[in-house]
C-alpha positions as CSV (number, residue, x, y, z in Angstrom):
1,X,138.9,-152.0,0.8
2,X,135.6,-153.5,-0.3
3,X,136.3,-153.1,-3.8
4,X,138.7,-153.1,-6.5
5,X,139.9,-152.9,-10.4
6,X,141.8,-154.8,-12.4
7,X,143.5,-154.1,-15.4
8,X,146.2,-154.9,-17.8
9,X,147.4,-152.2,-19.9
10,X,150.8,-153.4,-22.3
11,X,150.0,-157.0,-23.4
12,X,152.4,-158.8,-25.0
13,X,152.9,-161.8,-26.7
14,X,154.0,-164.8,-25.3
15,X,152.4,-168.3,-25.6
16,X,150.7,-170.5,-22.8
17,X,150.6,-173.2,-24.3
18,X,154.5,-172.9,-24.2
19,X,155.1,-172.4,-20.4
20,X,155.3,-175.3,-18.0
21,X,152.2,-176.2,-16.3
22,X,151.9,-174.9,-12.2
23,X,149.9,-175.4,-9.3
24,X,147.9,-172.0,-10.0
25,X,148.9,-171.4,-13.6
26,X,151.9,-171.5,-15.3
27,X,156.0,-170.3,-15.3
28,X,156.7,-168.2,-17.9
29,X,160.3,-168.6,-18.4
30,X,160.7,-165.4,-20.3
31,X,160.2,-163.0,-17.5
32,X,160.9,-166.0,-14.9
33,X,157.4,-165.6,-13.3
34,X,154.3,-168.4,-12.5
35,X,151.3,-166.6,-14.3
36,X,148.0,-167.5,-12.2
37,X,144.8,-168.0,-14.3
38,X,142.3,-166.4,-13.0
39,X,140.0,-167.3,-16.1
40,X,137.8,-169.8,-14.3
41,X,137.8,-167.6,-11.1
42,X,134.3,-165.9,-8.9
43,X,134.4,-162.2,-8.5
44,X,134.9,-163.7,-4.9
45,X,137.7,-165.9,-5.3
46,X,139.5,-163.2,-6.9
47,X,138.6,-160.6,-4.5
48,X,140.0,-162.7,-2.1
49,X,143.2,-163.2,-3.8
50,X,144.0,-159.4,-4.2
51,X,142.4,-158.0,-1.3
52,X,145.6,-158.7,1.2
53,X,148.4,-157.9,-1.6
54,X,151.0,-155.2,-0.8
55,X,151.9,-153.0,-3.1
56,X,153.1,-154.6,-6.6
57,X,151.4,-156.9,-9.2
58,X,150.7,-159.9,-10.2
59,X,151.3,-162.1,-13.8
60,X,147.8,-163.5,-14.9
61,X,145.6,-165.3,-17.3
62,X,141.9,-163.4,-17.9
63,X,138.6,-163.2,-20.0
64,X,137.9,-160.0,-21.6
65,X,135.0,-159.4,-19.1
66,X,137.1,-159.9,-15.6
67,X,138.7,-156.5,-16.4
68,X,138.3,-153.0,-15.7
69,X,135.2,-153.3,-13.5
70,X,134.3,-153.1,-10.4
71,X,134.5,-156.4,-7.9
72,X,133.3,-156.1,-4.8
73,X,133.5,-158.4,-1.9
74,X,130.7,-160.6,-0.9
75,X,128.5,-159.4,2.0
76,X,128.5,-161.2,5.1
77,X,125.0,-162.1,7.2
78,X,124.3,-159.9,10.1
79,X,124.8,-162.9,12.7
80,X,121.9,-161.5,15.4
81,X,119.1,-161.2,13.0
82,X,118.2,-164.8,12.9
83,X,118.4,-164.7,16.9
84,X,116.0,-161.4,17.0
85,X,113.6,-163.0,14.8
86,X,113.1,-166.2,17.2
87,X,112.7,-164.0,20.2
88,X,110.4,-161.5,18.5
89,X,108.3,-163.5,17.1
90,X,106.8,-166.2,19.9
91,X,106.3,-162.7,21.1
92,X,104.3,-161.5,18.2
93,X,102.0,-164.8,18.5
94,X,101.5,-164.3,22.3
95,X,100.7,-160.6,22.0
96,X,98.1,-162.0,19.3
97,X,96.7,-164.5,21.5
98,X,95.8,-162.9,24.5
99,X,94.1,-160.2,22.2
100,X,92.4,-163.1,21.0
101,X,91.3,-163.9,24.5
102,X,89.8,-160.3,25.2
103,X,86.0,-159.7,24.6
104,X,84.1,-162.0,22.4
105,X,84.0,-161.6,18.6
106,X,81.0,-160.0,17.3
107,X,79.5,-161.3,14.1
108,X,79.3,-158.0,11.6
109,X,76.8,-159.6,8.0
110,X,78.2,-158.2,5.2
111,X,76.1,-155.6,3.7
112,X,78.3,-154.4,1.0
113,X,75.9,-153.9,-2.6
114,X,77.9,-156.3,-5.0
115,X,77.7,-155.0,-8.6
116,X,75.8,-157.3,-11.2
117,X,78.1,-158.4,-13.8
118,X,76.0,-159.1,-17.1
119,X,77.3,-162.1,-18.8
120,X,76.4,-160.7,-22.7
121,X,79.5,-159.7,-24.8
122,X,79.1,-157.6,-27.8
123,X,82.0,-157.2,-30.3
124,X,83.6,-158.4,-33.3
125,X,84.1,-162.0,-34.0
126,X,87.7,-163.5,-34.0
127,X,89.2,-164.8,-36.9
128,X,92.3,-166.5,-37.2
129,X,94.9,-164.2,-38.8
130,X,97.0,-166.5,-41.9
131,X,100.7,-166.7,-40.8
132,X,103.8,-166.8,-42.2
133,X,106.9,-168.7,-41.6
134,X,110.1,-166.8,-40.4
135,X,113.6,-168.2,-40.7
136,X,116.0,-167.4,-37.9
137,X,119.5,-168.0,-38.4
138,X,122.2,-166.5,-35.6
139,X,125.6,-166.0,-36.6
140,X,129.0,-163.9,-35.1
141,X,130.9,-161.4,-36.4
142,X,133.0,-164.1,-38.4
143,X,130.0,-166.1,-39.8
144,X,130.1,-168.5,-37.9
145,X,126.3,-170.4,-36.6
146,X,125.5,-169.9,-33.2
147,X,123.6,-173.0,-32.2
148,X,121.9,-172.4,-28.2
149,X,121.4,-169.1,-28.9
150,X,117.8,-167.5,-26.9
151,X,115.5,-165.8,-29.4
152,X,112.4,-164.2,-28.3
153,X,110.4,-161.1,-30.2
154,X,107.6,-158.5,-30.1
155,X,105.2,-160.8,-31.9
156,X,105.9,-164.0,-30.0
157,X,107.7,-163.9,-25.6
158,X,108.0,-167.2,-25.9
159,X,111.8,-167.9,-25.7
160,X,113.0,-170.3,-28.4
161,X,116.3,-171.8,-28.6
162,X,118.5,-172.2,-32.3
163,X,119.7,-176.0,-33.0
164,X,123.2,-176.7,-33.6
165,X,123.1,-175.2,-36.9
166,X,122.1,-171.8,-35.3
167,X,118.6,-171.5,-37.1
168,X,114.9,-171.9,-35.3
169,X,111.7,-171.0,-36.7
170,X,108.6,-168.9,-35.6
171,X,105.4,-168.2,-37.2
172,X,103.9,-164.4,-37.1
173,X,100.4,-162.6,-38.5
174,X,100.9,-161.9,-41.8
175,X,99.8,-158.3,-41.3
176,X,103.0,-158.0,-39.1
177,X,105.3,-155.5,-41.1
178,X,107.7,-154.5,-38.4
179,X,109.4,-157.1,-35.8
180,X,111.9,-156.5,-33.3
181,X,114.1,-159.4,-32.4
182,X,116.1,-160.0,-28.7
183,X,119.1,-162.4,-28.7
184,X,120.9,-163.2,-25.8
185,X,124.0,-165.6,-26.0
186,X,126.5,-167.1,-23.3
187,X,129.6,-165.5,-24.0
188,X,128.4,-162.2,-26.7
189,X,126.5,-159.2,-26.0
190,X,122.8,-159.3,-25.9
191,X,121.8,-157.9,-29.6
192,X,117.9,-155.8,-30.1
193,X,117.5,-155.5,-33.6
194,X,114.4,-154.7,-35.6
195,X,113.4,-156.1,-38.8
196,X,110.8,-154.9,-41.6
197,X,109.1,-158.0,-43.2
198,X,108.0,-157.9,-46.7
199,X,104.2,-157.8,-46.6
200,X,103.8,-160.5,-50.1
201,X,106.2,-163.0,-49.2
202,X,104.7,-166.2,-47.0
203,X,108.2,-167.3,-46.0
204,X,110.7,-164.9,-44.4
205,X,114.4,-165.3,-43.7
206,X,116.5,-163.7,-41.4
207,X,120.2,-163.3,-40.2
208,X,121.0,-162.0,-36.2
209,X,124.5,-161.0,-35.8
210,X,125.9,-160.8,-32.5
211,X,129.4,-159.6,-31.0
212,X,132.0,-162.0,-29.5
213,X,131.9,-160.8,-25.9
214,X,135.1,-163.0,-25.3
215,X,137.1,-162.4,-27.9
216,X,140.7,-162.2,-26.4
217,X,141.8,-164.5,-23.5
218,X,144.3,-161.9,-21.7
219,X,147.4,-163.1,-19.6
220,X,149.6,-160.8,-17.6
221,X,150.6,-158.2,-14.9
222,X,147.6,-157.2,-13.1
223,X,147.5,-153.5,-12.2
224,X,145.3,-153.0,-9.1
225,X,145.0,-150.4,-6.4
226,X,148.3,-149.6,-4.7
227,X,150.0,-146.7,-2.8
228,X,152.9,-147.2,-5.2
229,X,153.7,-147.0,-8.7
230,X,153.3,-150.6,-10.1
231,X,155.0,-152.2,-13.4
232,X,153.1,-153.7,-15.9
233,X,154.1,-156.3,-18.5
234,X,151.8,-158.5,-19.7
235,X,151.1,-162.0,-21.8
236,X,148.1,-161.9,-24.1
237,X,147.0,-165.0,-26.4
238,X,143.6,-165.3,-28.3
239,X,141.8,-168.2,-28.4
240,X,138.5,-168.9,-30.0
241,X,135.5,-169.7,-26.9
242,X,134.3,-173.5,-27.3
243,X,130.6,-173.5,-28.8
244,X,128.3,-176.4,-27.0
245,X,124.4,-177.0,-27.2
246,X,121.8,-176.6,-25.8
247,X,123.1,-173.8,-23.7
248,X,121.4,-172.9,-21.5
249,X,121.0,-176.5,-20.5
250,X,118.9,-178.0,-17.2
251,X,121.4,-179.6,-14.9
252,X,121.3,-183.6,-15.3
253,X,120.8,-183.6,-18.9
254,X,123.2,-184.0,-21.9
255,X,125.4,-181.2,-23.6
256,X,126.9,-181.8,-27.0
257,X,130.5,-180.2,-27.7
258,X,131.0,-179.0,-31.2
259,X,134.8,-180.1,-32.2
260,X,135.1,-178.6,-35.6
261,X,137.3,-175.9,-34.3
262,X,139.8,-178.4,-32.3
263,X,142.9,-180.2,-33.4
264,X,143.2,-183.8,-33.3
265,X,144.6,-184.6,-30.6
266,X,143.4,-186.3,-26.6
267,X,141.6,-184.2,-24.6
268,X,141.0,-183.8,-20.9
269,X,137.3,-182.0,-20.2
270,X,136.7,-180.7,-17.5
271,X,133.7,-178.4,-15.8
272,X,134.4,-176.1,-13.2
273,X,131.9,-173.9,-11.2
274,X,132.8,-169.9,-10.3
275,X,135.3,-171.2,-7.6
276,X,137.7,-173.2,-9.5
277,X,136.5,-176.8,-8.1
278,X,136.4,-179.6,-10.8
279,X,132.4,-180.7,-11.1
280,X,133.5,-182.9,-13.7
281,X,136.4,-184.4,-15.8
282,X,136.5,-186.8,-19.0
283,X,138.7,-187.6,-21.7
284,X,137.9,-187.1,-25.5
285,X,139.5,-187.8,-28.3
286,X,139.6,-186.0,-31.5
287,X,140.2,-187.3,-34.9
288,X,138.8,-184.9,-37.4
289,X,135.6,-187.6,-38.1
290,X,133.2,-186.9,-35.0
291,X,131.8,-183.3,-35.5
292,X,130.3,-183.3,-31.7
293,X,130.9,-185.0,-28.4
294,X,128.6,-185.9,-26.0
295,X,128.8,-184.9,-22.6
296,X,126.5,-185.4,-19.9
297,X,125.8,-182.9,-17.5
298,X,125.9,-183.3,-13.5
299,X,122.6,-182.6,-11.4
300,X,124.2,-179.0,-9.6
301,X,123.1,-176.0,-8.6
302,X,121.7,-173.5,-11.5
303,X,124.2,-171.1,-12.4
304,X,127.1,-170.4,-15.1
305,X,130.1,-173.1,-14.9
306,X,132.9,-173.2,-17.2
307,X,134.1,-176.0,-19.3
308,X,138.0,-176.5,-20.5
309,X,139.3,-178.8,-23.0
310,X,143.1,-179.3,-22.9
311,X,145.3,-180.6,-25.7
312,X,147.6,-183.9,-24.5
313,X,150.2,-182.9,-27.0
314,X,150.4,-178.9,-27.0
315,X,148.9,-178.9,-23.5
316,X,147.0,-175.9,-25.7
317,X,143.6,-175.0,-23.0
318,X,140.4,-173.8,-24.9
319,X,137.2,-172.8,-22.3
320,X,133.5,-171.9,-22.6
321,X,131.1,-170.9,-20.9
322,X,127.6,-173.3,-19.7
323,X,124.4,-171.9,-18.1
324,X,122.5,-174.5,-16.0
325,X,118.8,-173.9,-15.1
């Protein structure tokens, strides 16, 4: 089996942050079973995982995005290339080399005409267009500001990034009319939208909406390939994504953790790369006056991480997702 599919299809509704904590997960003590989260889990890892199951299922915690698709398992090296490449090529260079020693090089000149480039440009003289200011605000579905969200449009590649109250500025041509934005944000779907400017107006505003790509956090039986027919129950709880800026942020540098959306309460942080290990843990403490948290970032290896924050008191577990460049 290189590949297979996951999927939960009847959700129900009990609580995690009611079940007592596990060595994988949790126990659920309503249908008497540990539920494994999978949520900071590789495609690998998790291949892994189901790969040598027997017929059944398994009781899990999941993003949105780990289900119903494909996951495939990792390809492994061909061991004897490396070992044909050092024995063919010392016998590349010697082949070269006693073709080197053969009859003496003969001196060709170069008689090729080369064209005669003339210097003198004709054309009209640039002028400097007068630009206008536009106003970029990123928001979701809910209203919500986006901040370390990456804008870039027709009239300007460059790839900006939105502040931690979601907004960033660009300046375009005032004979621009038409201007098609491209948003991409960790944890939504990328959003294309174009926008017609108003040709009188030296200041122009505009909103970007983009979807919640992670929307529900979904916990339960897993229903994956089988000969037989397998049960599924299910746990499902929803839990708003944690929001943290700049993101995507260079490894080594700092991070700052919006709180708005988080009871009081002590926190344990921690960052976690696509296999599960703990890259870094603090605790924080939240009492409804700091807005943000700083965290600083380890130097590791570019790629996406996820960040956890869990509640001393409700041992309640909220995640997001950080890209490292």
């Amino acid at each position: 089996m290189n590949k297979i599919r996951l999927s939960i299809d009847e959700p129900c509704h009990e609580k995690w942050k009611n079940m007592t904590t596990t060595q994988q997960g949790r126990f659920c003590a309503s249908c008497q079973k540990e539920v494994v989260d999978f949520t900071g889990m590789s495609d690998t890892a998790m291949f892994e995982f189901f790969k040598d199951r027997q017929a059944g299922s398994v009781c899990g915690r999941f993003m949105n995005n780990q289900l119903q698709r494909d996951i495939e398992a990792t390809r492994k090296r061909t061991p004897w290339l490396p070992f044909v490449f050092k024995v063919v090529l010392p016998a590349l260079l010697l082949g070269n080399r006693a073709m080197a020693q053969g009859a003496p090089l003969k001196v060709v000149p170069d008689t090729t005409q080369k064209p005669v480039y003339d210097l003198e440009k004709i054309g009209r003289i640039a002028v400097n267009p007068e630009m206008r200011t536009v106003r970029i605000t990123v928001r979701n579905e809910e209203g919500q500001v986006i901040a370390g969200a990456r804008v870039h449009s027709t009239s300007d590649l460059t790839e900006l990034i939105t502040d931690e109250n979601g907004r960033l500025e660009i300046k375009v041509p005032r004979y621009v009319g038409n201007i098609t934005f491209f948003v991409d944000v960790v944890g939504y779907g990328k959003l294309e939208r174009s926008v017609k400017l108003p040709s009188h107006k030296r200041k122009a505003r505009v909103s970007l909406v983009v979807k919640d790509e992670y929307k529900e956090i979904i916990m339960g039986m897993v229903a994956y390939p089988s000969k037989q027919q397998v049960k599924k129950e299910a746990v499902c709880e929803t839990d708003m994504p944690l929001r943290m800026y700049p993101n995507p942020v260079a490894a080594g540098q700092k991070i700052w953790l919006k709180t708005d959306s988080l009871e009081k309460d002590n926190y344990t942080l921690q960052l976690l790369d696509q296999a599960g290990t703990v890259q870094l843990q603090q605790a924080m403490q939240i009492d409804g006056k700091n807005k943000t948290v700083e965290i600083n970032i380890p130097r590791l290896t570019a790629g996406n991480y996820l960040l956890t924050a869990t509640a001393a008191a409700t041992g309640r577990r909220r995640s997001g997702q950080i890209v490292l460049h």
